[in-house]
PDB file of N, CA, C, O and CB in Angstrom:
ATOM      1  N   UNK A   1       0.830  -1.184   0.000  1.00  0.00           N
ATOM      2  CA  UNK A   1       0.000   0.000   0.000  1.00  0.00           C
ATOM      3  C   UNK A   1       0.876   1.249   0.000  1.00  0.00           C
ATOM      4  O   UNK A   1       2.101   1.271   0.116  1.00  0.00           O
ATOM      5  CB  UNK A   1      -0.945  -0.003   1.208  1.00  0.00           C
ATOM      6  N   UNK A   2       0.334   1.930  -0.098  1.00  0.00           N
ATOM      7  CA  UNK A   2       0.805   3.647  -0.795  1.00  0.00           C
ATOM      8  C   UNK A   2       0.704   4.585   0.213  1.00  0.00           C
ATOM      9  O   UNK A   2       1.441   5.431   0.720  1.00  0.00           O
ATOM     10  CB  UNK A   2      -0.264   4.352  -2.095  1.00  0.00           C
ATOM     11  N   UNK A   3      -0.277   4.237   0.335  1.00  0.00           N
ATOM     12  CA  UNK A   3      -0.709   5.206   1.901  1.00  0.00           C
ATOM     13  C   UNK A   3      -1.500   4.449   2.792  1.00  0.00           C
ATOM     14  O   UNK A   3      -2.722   4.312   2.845  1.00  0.00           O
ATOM     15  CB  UNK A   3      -1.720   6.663   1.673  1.00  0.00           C
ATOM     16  N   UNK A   4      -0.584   3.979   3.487  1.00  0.00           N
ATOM     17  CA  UNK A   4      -0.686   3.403   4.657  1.00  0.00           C
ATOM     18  C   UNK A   4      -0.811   4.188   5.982  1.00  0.00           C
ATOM     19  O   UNK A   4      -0.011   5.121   6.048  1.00  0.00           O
ATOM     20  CB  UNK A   4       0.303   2.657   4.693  1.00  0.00           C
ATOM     21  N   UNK A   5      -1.603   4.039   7.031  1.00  0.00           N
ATOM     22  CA  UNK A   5      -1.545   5.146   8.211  1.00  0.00           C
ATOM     23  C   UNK A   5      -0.505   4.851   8.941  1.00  0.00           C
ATOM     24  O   UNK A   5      -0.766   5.429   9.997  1.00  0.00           O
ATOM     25  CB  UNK A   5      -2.749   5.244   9.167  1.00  0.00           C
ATOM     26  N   UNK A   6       0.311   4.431   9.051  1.00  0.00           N
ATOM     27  CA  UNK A   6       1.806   3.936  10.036  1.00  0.00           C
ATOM     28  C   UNK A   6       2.918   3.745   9.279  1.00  0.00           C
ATOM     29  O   UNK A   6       3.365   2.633   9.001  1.00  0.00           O
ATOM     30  CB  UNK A   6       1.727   2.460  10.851  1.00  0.00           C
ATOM     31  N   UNK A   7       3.582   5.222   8.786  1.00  0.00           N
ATOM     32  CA  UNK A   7       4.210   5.179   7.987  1.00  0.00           C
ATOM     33  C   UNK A   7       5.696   5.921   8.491  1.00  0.00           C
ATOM     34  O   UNK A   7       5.868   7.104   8.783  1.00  0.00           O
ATOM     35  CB  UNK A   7       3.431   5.629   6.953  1.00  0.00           C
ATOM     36  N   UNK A   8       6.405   5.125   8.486  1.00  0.00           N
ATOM     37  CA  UNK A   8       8.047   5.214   9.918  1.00  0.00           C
ATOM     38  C   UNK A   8       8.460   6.766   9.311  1.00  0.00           C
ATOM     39  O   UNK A   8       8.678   6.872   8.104  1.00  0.00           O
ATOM     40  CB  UNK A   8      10.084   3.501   9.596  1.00  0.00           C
ATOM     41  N   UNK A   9       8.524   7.575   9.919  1.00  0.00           N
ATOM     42  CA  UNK A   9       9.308   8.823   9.275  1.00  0.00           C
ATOM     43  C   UNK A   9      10.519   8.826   8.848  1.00  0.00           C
ATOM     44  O   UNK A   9      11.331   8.692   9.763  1.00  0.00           O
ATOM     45  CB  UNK A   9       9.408   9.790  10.019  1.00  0.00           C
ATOM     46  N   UNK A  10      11.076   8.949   7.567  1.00  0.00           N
ATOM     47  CA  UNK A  10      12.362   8.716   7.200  1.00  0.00           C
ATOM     48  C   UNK A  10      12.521  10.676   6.147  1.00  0.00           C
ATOM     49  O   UNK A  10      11.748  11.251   5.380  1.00  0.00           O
ATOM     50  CB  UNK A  10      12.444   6.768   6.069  1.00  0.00           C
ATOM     51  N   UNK A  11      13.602  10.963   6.584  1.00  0.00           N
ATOM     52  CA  UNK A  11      14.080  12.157   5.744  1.00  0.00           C
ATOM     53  C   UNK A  11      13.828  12.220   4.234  1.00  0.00           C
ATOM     54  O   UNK A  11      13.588  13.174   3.494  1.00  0.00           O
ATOM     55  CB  UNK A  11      15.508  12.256   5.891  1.00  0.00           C
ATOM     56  N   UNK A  12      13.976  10.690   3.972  1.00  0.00           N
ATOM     57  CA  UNK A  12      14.273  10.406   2.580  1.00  0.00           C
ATOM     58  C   UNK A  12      12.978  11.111   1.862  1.00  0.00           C
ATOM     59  O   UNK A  12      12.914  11.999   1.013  1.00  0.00           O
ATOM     60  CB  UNK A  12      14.451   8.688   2.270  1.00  0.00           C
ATOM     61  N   UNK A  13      11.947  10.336   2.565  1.00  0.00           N
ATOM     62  CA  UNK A  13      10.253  10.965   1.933  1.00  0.00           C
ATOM     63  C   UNK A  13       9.940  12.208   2.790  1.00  0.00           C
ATOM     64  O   UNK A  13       8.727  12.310   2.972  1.00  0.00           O
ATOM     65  CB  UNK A  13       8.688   9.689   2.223  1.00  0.00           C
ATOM     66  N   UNK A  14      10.576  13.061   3.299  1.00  0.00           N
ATOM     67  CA  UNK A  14       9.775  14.106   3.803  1.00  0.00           C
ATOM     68  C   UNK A  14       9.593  15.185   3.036  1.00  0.00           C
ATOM     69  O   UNK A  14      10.523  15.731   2.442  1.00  0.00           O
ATOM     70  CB  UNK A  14      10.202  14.527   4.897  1.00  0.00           C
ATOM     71  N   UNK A  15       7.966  15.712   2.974  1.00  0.00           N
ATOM     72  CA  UNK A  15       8.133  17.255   1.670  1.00  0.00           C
ATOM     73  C   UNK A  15       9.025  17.885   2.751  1.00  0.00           C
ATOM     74  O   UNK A  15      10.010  17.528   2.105  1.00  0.00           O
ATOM     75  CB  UNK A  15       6.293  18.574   1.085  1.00  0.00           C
ATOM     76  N   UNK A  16       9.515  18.437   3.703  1.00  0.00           N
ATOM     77  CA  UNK A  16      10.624  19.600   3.885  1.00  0.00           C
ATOM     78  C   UNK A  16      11.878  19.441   3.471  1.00  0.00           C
ATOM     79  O   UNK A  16      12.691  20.364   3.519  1.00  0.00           O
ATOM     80  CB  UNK A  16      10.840  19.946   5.164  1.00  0.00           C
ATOM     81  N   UNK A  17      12.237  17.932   2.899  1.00  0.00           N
ATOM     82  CA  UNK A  17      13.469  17.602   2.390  1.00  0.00           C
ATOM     83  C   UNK A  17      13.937  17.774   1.241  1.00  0.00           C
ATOM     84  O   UNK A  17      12.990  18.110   0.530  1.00  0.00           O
ATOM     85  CB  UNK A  17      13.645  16.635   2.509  1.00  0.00           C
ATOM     86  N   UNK A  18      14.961  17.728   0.596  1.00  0.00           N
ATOM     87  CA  UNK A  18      15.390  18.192  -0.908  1.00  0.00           C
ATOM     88  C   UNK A  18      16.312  17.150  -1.210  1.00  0.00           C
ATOM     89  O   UNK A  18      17.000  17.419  -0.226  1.00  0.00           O
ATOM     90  CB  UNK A  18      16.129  19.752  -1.090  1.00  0.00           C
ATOM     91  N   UNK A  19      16.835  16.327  -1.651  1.00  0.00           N
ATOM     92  CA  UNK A  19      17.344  15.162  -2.154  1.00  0.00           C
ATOM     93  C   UNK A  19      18.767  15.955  -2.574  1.00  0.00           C
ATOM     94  O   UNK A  19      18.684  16.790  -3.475  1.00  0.00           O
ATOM     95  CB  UNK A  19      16.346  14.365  -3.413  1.00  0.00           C
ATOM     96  N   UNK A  20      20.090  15.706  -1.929  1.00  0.00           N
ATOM     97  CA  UNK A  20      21.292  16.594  -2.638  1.00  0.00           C
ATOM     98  C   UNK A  20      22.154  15.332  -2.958  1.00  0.00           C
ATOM     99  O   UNK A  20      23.358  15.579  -3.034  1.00  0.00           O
ATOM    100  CB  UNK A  20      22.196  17.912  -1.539  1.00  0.00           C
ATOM    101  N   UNK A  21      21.796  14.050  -3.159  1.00  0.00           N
ATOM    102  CA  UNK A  21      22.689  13.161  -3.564  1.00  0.00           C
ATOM    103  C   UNK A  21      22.238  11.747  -2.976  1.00  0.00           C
ATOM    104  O   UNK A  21      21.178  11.599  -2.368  1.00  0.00           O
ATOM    105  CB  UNK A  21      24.080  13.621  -3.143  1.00  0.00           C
ATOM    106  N   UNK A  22      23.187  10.686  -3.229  1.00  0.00           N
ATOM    107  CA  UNK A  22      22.379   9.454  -2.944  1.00  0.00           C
ATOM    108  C   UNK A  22      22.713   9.580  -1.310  1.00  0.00           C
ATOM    109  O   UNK A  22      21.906   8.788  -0.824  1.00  0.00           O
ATOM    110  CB  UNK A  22      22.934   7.860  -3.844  1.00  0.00           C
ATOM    111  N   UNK A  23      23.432  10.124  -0.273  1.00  0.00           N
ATOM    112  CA  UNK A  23      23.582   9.997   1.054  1.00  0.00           C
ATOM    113  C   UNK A  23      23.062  11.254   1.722  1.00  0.00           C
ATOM    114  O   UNK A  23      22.949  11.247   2.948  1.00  0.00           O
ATOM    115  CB  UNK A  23      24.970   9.707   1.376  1.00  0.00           C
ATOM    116  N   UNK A  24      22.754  12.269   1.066  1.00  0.00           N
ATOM    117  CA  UNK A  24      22.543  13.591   1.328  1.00  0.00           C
ATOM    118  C   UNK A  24      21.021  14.057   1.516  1.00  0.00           C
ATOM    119  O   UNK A  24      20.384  13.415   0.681  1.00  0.00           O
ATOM    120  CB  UNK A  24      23.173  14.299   0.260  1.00  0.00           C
ATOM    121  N   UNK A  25      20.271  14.774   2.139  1.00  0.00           N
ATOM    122  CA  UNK A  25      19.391  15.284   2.083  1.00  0.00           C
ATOM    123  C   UNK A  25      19.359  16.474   2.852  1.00  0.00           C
ATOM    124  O   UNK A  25      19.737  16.485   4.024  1.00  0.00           O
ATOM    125  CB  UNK A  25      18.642  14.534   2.237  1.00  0.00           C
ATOM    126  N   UNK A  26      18.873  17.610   2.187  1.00  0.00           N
ATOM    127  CA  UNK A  26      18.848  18.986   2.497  1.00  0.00           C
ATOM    128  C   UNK A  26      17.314  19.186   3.290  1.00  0.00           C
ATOM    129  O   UNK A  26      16.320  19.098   2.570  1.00  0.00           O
ATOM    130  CB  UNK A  26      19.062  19.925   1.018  1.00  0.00           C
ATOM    131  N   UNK A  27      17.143  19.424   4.596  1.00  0.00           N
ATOM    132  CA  UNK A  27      15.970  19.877   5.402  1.00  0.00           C
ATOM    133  C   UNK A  27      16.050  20.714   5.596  1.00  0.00           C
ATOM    134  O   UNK A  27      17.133  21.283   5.733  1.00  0.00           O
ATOM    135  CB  UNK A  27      15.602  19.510   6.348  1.00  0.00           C
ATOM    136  N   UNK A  28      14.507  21.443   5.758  1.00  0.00           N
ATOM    137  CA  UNK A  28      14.730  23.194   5.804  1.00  0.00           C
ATOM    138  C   UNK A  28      14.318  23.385   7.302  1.00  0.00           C
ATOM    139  O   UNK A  28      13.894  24.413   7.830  1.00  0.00           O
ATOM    140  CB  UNK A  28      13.556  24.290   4.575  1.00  0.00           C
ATOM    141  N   UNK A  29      14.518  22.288   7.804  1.00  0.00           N
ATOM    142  CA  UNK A  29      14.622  22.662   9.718  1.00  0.00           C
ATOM    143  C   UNK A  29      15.674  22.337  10.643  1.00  0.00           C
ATOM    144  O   UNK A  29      15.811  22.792  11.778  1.00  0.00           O
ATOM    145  CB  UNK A  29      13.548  21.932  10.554  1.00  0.00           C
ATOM    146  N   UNK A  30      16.698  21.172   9.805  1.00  0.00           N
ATOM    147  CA  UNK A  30      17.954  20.469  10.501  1.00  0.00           C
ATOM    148  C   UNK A  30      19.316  20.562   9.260  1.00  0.00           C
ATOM    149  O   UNK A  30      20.351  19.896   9.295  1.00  0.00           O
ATOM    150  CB  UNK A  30      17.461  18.559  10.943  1.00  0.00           C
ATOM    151  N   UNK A  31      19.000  21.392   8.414  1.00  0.00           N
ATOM    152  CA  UNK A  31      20.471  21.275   7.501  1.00  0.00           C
ATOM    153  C   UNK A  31      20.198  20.026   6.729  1.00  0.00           C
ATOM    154  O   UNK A  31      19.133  19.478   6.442  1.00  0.00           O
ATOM    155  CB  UNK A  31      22.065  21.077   8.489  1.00  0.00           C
ATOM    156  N   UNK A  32      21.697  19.657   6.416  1.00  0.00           N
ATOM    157  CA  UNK A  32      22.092  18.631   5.726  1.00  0.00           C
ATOM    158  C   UNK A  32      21.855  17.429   6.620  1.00  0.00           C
ATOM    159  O   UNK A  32      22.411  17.332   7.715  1.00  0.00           O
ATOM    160  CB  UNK A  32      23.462  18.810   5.269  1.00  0.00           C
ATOM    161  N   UNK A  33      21.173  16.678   6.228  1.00  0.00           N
ATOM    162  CA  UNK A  33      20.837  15.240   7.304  1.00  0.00           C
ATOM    163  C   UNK A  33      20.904  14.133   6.291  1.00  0.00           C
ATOM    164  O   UNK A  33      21.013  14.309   5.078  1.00  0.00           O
ATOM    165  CB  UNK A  33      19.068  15.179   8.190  1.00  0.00           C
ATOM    166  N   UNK A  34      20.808  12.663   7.070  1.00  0.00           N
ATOM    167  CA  UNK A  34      21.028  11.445   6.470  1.00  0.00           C
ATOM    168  C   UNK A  34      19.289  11.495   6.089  1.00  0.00           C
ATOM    169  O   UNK A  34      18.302  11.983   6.640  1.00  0.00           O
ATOM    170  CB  UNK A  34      21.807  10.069   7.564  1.00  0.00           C
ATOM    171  N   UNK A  35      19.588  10.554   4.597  1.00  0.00           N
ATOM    172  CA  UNK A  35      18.101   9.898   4.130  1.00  0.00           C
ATOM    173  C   UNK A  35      17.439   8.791   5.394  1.00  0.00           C
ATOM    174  O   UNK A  35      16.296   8.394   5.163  1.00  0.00           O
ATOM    175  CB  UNK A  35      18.399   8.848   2.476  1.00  0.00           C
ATOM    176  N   UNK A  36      17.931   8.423   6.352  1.00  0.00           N
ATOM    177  CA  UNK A  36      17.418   7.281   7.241  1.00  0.00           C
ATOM    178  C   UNK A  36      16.937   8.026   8.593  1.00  0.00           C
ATOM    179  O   UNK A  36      16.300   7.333   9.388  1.00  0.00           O
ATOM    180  CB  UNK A  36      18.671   6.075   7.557  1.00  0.00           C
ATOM    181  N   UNK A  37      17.127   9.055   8.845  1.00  0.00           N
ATOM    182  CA  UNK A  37      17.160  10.065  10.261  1.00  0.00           C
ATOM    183  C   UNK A  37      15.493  10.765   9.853  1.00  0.00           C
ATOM    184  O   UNK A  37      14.830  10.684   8.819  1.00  0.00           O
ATOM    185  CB  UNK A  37      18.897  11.628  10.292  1.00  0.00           C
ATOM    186  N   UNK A  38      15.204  11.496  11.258  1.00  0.00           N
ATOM    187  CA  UNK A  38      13.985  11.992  10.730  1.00  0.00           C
ATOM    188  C   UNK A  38      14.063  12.856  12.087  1.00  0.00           C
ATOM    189  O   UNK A  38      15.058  13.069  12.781  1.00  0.00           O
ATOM    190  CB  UNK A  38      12.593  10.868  10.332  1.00  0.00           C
ATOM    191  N   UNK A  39      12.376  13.412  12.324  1.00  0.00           N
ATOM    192  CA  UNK A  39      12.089  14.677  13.308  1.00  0.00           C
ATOM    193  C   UNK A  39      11.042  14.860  13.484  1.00  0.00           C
ATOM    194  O   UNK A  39      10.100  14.691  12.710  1.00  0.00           O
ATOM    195  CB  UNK A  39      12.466  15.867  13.030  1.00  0.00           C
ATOM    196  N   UNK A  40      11.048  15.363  14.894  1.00  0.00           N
ATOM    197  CA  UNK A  40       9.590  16.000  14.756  1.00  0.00           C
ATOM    198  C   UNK A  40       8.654  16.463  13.676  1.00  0.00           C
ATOM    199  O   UNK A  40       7.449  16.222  13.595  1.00  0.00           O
ATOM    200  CB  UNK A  40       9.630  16.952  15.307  1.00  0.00           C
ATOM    201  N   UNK A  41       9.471  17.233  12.787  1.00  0.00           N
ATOM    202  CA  UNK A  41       8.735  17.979  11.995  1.00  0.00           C
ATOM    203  C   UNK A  41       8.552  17.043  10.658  1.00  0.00           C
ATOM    204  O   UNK A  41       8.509  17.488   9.511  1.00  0.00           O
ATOM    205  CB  UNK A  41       9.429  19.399  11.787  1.00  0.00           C
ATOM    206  N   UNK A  42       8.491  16.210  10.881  1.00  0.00           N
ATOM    207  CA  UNK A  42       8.153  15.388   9.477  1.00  0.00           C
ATOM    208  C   UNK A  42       6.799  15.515   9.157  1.00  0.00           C
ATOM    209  O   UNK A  42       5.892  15.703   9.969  1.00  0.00           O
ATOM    210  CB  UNK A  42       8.437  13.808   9.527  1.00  0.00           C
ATOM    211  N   UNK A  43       6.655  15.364   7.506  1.00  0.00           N
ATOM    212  CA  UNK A  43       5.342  15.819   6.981  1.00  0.00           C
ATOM    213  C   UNK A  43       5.647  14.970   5.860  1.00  0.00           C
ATOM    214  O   UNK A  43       6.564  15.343   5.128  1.00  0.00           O
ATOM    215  CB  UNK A  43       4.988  17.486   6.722  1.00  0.00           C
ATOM    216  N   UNK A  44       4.898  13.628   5.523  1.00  0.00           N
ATOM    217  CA  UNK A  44       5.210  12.902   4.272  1.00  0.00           C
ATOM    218  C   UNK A  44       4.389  12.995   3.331  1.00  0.00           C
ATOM    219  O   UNK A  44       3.158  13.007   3.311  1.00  0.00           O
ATOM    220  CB  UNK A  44       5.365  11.668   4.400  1.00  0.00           C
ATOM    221  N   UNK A  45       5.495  13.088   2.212  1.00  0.00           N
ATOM    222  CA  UNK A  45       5.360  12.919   0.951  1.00  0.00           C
ATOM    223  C   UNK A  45       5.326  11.807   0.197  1.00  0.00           C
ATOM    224  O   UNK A  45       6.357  11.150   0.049  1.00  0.00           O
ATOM    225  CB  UNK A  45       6.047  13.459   0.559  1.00  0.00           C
ATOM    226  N   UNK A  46       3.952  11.369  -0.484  1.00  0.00           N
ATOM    227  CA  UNK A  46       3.915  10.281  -0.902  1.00  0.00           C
ATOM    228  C   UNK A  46       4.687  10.169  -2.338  1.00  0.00           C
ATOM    229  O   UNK A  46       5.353   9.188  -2.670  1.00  0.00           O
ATOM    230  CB  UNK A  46       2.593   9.943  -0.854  1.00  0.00           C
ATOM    231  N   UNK A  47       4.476  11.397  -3.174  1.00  0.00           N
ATOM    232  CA  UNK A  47       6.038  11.195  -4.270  1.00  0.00           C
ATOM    233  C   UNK A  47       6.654  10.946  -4.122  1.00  0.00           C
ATOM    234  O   UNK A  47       6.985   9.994  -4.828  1.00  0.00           O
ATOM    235  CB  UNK A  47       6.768  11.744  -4.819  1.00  0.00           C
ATOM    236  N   UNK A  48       7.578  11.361  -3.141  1.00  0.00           N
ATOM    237  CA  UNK A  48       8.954  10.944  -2.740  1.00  0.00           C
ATOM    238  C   UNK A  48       9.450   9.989  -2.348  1.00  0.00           C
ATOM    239  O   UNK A  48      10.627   9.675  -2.168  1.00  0.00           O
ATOM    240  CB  UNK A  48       9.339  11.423  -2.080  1.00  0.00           C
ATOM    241  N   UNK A  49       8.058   9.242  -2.131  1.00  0.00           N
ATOM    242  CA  UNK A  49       8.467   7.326  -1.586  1.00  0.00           C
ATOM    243  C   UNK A  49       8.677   6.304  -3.062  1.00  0.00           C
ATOM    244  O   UNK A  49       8.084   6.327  -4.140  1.00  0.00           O
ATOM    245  CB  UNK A  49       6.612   6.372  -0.471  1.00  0.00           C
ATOM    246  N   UNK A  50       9.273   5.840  -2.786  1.00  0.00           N
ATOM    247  CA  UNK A  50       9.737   4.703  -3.783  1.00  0.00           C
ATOM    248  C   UNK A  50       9.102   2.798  -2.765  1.00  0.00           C
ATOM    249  O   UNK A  50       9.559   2.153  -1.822  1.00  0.00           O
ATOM    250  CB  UNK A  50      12.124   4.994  -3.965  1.00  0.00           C
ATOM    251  N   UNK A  51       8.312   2.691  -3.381  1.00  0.00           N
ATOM    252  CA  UNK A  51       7.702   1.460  -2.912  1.00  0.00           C
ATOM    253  C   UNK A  51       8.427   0.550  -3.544  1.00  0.00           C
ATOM    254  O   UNK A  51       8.988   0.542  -4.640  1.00  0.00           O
ATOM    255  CB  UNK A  51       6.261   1.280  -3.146  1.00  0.00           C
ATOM    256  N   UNK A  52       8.278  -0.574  -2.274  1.00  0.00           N
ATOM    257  CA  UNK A  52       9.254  -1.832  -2.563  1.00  0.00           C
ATOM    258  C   UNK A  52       8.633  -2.471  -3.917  1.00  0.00           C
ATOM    259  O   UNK A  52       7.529  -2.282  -4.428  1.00  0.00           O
ATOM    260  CB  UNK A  52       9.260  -3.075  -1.178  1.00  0.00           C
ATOM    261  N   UNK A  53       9.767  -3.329  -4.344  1.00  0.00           N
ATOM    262  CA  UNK A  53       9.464  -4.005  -5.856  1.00  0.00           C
ATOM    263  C   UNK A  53       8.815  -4.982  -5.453  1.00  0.00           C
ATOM    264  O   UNK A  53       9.348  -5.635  -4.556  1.00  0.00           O
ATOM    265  CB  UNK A  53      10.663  -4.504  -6.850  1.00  0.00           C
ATOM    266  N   UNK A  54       7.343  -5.468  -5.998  1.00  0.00           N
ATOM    267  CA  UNK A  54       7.059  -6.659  -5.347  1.00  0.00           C
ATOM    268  C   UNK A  54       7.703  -7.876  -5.661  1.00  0.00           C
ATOM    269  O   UNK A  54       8.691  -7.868  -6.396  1.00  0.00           O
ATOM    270  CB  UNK A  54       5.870  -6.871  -5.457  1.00  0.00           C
ATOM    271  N   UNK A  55       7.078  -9.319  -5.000  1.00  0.00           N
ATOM    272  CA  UNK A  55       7.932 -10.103  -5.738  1.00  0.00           C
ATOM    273  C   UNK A  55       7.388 -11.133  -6.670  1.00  0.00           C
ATOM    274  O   UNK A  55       6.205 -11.453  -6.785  1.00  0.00           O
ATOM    275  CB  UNK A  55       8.727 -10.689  -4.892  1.00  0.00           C
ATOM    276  N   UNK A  56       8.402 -11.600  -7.311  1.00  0.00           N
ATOM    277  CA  UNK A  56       8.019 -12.272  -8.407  1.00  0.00           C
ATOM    278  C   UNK A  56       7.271 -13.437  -8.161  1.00  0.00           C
ATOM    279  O   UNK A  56       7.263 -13.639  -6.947  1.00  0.00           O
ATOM    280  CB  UNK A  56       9.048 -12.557  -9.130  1.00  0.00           C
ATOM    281  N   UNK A  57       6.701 -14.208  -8.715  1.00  0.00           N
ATOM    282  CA  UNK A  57       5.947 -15.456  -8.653  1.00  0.00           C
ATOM    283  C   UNK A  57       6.911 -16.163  -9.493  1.00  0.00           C
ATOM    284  O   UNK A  57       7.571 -15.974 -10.515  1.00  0.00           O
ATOM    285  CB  UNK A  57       4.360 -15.449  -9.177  1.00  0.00           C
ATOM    286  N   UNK A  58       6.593 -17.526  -8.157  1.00  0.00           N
ATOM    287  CA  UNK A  58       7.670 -18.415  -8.875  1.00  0.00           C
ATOM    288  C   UNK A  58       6.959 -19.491  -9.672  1.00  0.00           C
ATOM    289  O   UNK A  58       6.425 -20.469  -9.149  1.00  0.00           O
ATOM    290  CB  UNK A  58       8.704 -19.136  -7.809  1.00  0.00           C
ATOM    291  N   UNK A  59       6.990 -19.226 -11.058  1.00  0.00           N
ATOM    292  CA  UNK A  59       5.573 -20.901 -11.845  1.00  0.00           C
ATOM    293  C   UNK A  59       6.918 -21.725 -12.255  1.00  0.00           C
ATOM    294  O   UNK A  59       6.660 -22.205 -13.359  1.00  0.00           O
ATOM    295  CB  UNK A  59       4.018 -20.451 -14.064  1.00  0.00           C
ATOM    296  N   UNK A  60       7.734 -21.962 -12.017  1.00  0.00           N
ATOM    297  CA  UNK A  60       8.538 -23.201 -12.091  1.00  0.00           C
ATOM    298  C   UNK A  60       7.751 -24.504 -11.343  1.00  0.00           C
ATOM    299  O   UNK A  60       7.507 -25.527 -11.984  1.00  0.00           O
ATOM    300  CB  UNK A  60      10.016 -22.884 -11.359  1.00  0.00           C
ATOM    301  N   UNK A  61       7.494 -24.400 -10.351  1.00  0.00           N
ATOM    302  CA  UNK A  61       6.290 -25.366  -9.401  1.00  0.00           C
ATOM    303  C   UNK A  61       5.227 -25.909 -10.293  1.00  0.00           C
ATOM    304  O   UNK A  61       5.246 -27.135 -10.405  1.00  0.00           O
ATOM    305  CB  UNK A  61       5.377 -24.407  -8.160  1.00  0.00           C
ATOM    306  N   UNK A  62       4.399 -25.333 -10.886  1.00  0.00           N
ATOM    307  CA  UNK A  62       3.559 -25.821 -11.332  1.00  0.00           C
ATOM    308  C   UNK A  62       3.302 -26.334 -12.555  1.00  0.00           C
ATOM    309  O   UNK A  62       3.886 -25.880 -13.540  1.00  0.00           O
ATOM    310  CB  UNK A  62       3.006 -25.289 -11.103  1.00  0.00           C
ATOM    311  N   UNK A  63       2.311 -27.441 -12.664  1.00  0.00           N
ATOM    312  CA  UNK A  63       2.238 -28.409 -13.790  1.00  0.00           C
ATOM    313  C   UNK A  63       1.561 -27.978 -14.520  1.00  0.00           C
ATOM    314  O   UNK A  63       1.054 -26.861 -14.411  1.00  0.00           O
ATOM    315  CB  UNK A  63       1.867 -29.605 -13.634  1.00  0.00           C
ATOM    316  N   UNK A  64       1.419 -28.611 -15.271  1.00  0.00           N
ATOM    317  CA  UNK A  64       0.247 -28.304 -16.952  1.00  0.00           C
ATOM    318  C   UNK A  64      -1.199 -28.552 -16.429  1.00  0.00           C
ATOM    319  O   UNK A  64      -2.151 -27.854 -16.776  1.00  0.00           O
ATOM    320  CB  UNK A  64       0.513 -29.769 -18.617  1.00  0.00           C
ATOM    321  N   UNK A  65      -1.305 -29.791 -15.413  1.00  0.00           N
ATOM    322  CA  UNK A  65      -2.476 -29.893 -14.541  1.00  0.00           C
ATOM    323  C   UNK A  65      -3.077 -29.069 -13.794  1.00  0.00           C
ATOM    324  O   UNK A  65      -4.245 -29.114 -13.409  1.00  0.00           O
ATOM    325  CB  UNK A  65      -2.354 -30.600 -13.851  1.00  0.00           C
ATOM    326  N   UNK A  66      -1.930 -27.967 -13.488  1.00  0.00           N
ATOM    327  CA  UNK A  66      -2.355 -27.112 -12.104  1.00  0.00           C
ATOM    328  C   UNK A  66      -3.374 -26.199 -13.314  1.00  0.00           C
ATOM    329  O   UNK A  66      -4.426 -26.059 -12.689  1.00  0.00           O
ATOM    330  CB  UNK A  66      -0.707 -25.998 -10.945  1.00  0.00           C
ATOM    331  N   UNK A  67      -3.575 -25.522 -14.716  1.00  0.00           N
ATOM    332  CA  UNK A  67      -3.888 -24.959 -15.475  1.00  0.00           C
ATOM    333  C   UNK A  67      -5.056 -25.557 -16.510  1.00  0.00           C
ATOM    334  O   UNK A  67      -5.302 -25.018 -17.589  1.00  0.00           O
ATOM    335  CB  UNK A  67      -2.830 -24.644 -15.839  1.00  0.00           C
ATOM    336  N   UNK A  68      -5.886 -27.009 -15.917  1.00  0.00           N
ATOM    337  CA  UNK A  68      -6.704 -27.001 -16.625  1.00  0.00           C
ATOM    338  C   UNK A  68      -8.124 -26.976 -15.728  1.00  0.00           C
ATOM    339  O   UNK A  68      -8.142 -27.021 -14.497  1.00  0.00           O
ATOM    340  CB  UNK A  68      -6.416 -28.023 -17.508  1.00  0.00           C
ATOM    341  N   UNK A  69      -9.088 -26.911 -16.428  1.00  0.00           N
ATOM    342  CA  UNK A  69     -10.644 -27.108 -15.770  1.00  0.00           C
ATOM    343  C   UNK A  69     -11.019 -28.914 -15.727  1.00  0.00           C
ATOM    344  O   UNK A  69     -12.099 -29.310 -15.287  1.00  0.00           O
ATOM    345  CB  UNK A  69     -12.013 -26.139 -17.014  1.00  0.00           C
TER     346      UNK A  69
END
């Protein structure tokens, strides 16, 4: 889910944050901070989240049987 109500505060997704590199993030209440750190003042941004890749299904398992009526 996307928007979930229990959603861990991370810098990485916060709108007050600005993305200055892959270790970097610019907050306009704590400076330069880590993408994993967070604050009081967090306010999330659901753009800014990158949702996990789901995973693949494995049909190696199944037979030609498992696929008829």
């Amino acid at each position: 889910m996307l928007f979930q109500k229990n959603i861990e505060p991370r810098c990485a997704y916060c709108a007050r944050g600005a993305q200055m590199g892959e270790d970097k993030i610019l907050c306009g209440k704590r400076g330069v901070v880590s993408p994993g750190g967070s604050c009081r003042g967090f306010k999330y941004d659901p753009l800014k989240r990158v949702p996990a890749v789901p995973a693949q299904p494995d049909f190696s398992k199944l037979k030609d049987e498992d696929f008829r009526l």
